[in-house]
C-alpha positions as CSV (number, residue, x, y, z in Angstrom):
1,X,-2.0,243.4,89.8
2,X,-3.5,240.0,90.0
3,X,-3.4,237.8,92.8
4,X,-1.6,235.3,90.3
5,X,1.1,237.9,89.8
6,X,1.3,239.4,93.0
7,X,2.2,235.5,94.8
8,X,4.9,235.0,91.6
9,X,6.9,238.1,92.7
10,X,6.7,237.4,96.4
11,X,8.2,234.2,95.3
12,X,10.8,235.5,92.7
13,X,11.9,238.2,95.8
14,X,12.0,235.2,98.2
15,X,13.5,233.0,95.4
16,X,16.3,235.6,94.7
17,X,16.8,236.5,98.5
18,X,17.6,232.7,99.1
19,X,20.1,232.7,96.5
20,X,21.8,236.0,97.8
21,X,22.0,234.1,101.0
22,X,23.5,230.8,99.6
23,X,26.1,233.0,97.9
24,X,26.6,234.5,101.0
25,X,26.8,231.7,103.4
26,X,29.4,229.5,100.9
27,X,31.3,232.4,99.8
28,X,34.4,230.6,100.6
29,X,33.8,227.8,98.3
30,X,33.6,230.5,95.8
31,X,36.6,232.5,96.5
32,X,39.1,229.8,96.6
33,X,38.5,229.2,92.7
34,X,38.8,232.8,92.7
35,X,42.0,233.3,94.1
36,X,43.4,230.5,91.7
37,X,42.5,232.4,88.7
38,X,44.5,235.4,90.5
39,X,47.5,233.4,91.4
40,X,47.1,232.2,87.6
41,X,47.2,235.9,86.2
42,X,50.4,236.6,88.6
43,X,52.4,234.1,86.9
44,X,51.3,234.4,83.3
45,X,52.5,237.9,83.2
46,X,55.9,236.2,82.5
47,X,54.9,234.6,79.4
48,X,55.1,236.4,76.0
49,X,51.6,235.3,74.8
50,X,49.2,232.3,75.8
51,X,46.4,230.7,74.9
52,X,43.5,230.3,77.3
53,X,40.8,227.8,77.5
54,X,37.4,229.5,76.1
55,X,34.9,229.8,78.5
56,X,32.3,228.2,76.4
57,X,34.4,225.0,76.0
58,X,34.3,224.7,79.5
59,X,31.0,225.3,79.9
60,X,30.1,222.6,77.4
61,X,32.6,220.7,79.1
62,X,31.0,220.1,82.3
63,X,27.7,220.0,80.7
64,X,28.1,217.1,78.1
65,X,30.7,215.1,81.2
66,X,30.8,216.3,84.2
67,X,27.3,216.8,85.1
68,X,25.5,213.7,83.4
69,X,28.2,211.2,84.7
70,X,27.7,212.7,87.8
71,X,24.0,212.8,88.0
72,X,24.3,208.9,86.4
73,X,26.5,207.6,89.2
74,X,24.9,209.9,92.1
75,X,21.4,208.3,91.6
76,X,23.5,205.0,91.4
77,X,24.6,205.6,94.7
78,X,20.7,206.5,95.7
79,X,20.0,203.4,94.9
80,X,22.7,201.3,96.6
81,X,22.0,203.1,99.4
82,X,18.0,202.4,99.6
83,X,19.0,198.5,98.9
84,X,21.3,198.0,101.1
85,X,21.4,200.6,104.2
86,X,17.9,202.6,104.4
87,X,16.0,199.4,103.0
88,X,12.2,200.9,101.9
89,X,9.6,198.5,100.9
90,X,10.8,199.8,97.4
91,X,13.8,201.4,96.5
92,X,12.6,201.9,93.0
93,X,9.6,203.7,94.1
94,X,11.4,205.7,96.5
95,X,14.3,206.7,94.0
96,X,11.9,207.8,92.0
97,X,10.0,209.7,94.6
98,X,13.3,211.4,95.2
99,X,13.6,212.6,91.5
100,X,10.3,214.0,91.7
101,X,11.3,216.1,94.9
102,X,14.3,217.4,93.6
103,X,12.9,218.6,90.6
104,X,9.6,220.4,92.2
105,X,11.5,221.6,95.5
106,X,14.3,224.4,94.4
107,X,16.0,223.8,97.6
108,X,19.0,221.4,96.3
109,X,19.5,223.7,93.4
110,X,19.5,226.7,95.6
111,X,22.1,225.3,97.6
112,X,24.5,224.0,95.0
113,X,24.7,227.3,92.8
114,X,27.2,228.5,94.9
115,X,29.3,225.1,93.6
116,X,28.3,224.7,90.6
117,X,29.5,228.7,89.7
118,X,33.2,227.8,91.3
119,X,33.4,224.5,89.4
120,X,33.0,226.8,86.2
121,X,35.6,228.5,87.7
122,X,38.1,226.3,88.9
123,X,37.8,224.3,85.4
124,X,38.6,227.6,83.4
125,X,41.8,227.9,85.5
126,X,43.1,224.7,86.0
127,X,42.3,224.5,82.0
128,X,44.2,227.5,81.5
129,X,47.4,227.5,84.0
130,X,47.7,223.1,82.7
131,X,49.0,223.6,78.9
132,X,51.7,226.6,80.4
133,X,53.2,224.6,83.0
134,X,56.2,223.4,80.8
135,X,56.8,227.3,79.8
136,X,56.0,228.9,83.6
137,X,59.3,226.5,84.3
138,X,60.5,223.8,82.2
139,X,60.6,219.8,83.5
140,X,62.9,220.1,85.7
141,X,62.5,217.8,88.3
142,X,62.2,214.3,86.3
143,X,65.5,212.9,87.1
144,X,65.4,214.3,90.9
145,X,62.0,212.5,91.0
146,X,63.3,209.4,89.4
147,X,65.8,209.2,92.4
148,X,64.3,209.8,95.1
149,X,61.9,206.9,93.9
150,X,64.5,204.7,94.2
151,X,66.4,205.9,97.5
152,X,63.2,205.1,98.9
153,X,62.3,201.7,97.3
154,X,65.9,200.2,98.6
155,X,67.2,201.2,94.8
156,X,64.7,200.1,92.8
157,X,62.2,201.7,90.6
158,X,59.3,200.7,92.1
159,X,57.3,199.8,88.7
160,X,59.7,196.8,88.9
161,X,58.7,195.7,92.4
162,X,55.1,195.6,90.9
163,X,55.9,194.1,87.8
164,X,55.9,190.3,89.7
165,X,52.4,190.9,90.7
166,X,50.8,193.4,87.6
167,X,52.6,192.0,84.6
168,X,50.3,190.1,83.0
169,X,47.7,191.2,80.4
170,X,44.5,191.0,82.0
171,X,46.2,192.8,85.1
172,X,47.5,195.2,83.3
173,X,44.0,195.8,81.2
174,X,42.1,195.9,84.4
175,X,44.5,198.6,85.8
176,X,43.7,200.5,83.2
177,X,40.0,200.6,83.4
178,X,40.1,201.0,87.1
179,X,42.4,204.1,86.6
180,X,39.9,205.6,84.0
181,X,36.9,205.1,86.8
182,X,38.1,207.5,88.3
183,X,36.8,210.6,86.5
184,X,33.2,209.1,87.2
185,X,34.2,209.3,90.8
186,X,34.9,212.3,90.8
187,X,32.6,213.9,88.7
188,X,30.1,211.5,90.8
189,X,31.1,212.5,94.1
190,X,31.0,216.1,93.6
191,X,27.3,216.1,92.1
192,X,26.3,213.8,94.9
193,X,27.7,216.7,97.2
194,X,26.7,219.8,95.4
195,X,23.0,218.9,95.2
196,X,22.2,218.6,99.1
197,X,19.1,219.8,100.3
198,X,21.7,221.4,103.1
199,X,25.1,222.8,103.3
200,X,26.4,220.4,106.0
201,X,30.0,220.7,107.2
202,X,30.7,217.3,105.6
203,X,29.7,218.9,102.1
204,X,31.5,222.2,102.6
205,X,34.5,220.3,104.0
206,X,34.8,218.3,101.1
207,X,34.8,221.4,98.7
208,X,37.1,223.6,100.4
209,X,39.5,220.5,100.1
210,X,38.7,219.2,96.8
211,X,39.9,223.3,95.5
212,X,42.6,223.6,97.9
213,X,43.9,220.5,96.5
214,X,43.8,221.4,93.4
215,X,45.0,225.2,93.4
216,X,47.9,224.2,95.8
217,X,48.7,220.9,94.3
218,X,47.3,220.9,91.2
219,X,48.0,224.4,90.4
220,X,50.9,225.8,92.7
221,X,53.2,223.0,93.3
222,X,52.8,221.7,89.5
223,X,54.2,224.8,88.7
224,X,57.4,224.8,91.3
225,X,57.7,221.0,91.1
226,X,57.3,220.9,87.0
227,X,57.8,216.8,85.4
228,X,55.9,214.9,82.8
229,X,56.7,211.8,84.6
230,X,57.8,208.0,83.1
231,X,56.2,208.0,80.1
232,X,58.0,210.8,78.7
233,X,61.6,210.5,80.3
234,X,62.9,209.3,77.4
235,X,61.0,211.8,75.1
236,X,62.6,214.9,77.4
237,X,66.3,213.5,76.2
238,X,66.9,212.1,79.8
239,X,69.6,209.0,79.8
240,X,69.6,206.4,80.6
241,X,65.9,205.7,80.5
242,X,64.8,203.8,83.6
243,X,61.5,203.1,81.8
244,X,62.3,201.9,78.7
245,X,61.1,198.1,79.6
246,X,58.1,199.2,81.4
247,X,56.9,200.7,78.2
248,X,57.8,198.0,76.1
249,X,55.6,195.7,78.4
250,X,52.6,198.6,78.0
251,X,53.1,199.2,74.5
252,X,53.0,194.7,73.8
253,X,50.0,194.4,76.0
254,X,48.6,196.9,73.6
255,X,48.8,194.3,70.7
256,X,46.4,192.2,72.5
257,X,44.1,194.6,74.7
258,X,43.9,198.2,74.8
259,X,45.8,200.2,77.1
260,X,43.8,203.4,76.6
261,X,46.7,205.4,78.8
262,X,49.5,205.0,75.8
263,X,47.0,206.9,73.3
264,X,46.2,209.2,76.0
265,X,50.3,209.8,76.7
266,X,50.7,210.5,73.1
267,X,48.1,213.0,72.5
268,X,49.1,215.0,75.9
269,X,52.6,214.6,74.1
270,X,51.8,215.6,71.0
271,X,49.8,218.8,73.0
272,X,53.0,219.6,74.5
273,X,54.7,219.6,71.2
274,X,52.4,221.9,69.2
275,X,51.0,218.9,67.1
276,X,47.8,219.0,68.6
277,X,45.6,221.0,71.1
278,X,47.5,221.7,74.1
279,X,46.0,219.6,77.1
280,X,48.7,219.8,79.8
281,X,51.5,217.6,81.4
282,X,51.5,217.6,85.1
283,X,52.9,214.7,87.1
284,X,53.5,216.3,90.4
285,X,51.8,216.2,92.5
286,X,49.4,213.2,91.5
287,X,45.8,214.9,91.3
288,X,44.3,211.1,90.4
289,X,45.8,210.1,93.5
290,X,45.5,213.5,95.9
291,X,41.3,213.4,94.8
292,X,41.3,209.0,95.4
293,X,42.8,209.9,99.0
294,X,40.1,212.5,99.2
295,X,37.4,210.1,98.3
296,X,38.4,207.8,100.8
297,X,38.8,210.7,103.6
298,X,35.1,211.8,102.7
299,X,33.5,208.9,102.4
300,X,34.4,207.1,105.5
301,X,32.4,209.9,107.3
302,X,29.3,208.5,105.9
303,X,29.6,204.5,106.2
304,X,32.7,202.8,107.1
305,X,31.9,200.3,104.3
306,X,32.5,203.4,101.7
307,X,35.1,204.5,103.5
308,X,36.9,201.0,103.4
309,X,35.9,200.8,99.7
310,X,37.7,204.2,98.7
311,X,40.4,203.5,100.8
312,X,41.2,200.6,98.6
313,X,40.6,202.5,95.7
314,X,43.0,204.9,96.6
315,X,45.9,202.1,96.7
316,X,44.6,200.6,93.7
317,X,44.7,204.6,91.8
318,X,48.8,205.2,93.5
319,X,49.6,201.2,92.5
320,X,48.0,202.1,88.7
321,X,49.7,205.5,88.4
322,X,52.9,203.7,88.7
323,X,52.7,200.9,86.9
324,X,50.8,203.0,83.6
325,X,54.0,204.7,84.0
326,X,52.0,207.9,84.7
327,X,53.9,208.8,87.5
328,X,56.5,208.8,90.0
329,X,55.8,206.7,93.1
330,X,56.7,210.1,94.8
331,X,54.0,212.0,93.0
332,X,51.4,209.9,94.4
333,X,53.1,209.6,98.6
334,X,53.3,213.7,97.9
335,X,49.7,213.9,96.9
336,X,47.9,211.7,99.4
337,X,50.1,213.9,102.0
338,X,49.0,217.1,100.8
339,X,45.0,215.6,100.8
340,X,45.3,214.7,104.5
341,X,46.6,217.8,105.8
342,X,44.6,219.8,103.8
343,X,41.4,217.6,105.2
344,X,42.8,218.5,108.6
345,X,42.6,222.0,107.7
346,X,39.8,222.4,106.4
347,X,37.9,220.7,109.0
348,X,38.7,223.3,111.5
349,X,37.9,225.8,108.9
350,X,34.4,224.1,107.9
351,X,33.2,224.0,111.9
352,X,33.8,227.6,111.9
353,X,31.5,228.5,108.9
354,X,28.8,226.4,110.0
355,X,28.7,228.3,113.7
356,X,28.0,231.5,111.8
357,X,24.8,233.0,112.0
358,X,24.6,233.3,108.3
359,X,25.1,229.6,107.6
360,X,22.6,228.7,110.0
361,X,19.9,230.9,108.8
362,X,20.7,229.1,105.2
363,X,20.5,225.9,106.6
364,X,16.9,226.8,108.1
365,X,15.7,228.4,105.2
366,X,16.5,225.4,102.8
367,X,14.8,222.7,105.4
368,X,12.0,224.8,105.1
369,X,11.9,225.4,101.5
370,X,12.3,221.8,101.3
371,X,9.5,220.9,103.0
372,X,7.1,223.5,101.6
């Protein structure tokens, strides 16, 4: 064997042995997503037949999205952060030394394999347990939700209380858009987390909430706590509708900008209805709002500034939600609830996992591999 061959297999043996060990040191991250899909198979046993997302859609999924809008707004965030807080003589230069590292030093990759491989999971359930929701138990709680909005806005739905402020085109255009952003925040965040040189226990505290968040909330309580929200209280025969003037107003800015969230309402609509592909109809709890909250939570452990900025973010995504009729102001106070304790929680859980030997020895081995 040639010395050519013999210094590739050492370094396919160390190469594997790394990996072993990031699956190792993570495994939480990994069985979290793993216990959704279990949870998921519990409570499709009651249905007669479904039909489940195909793992190649969502693999395609989060390679044509997920991961280039992520990797776009990550090395955005590179940038921002070499011009304004770690200020080299040049931040272009120095981003793209950066690129050049990561793609000649395995050691980010290493590390985020573990994530990546539970993202593919989590999508395939969410994706799956989304479209059943309405036949795991019908909307039930609309009207209860409705209420309770109102006992706690002094008996008033609380899209009217915004209406003095948001109900004018441009306002109601710009809500819009900012609502949208957020799939490029999340989809930036998590790549900006995932591909760390290290596992810190910032990074694996973010993770363990972002898929607590979304088996309990997402997954668990959508389920218990089924309703489509506003937009479709009419549509689910419910009487009076409360929301009949709020989409009136949506449906006339329309005319003269477009409000990309009434197309959007339809098609999950017509999902729901057998008219088209079945995407899913889930308003509690708010996941836009639970993973803005999240953001904000995260961020703030980084530079106050961030934090600050998310934190607004996440009032701007729970003012939205309401007034694009998406949801109930209760589906959003639920969510950001349910973020922070599970933040809370996972915190104590992340500080254990880093104080294991086997974390530790990861952590060491990807400096070094880093720097080799």
């Amino acid at each position: 064997m040639t010395e050519l061959a013999l210094t590739m297999r050492r370094w396919s043996l160390k190469g594997f042995r790394l990996v072993i060990q990031s699956l190792a040191a993570q495994w939480l991250i990994l069985f979290i997503p793993l216990l959704c899909m279990a949870t998921n198979q519990v409570m499709f046993a009651r249905l007669p037949h479904r039909e489940l997302a195909p793992i190649f859609d969502v693999l395609l999924e989060i390679a044509t999205s997920m991961i280039p809008v992520g990797v776009a707004v990550a090395l955005i965030l590179r940038f921002i952060q070499y011009i304004f807080i770690i200020k080299p003589e040049s931040p272009v230069r120095a981003l793209i030394a950066d690129v050049k590292w990561i793609v000649t030093k395995p050691a980010m990759f290493i590390n985020a394999l573990p994530v990546v491989i539970a993202i593919v999971i989590y999508n395939k359930a969410i994706l799956d347990l989304k479209p059943q929701i309405p036949y795991l138990n019908g909307f039930k709680w609309d009207e209860t939700f409705m209420q309770l909005d109102r006992t706690l806005h002094f008996g008033v739905d609380p899209w009217r209380l915004l209406q003095p402020l948001m109900g004018y085109d441009y306002v109601t255009f710009a809500a819009c858009l900012l609502y949208n952003l957020w799939f490029i925040a999340l989809f930036g965040t998590m790549v900006w987390f995932a591909f760390q040189k290290q596992s810190s226990e910032l990074r694996t505290r973010f993770f363990l909430s972002y898929m607590l968040i979304w088996w309990i909330g997402g997954g668990l309580m959508a389920v218990y706590f089924s309703s489509a929200g506003p937009a479709y209280y009419e549509r689910l025969g419910l009487m009076p509708d409360p929301y009949t003037d709020l989409m009136a107003y949506l449906n006339s800015v329309n005319t003269r900008l477009p409000i990309w969230s009434l197309s959007t309402q339809d098609l999950l609509w017509d999902g729901y209805t057998g008219k088209s592909e079945a995407l899913g109809i889930s308003a509690f709890p708010s996941m836009h709002n639970g993973n803005a909250a999240l953001f904000a939570l995260t961020f703030r452990h980084i530079n106050k500034y961030l934090g600050w900025f998310f934190a607004a973010y996440a009032v701007v995504i729970l003012v939205t939600s309401v007034h694009l009729a998406w949801h109930y102001a209760v589906d959003g106070y639920g969510a950001i609830a349910l973020s922070c304790l599970i933040w809370w929680l996972s915190g104590a859980v992340a500080k254990y996992l880093h104080r294991r030997p086997t974390m530790i020895q990861h952590n060491r081995d990807m400096e070094t591999l880093a720097r080799g």
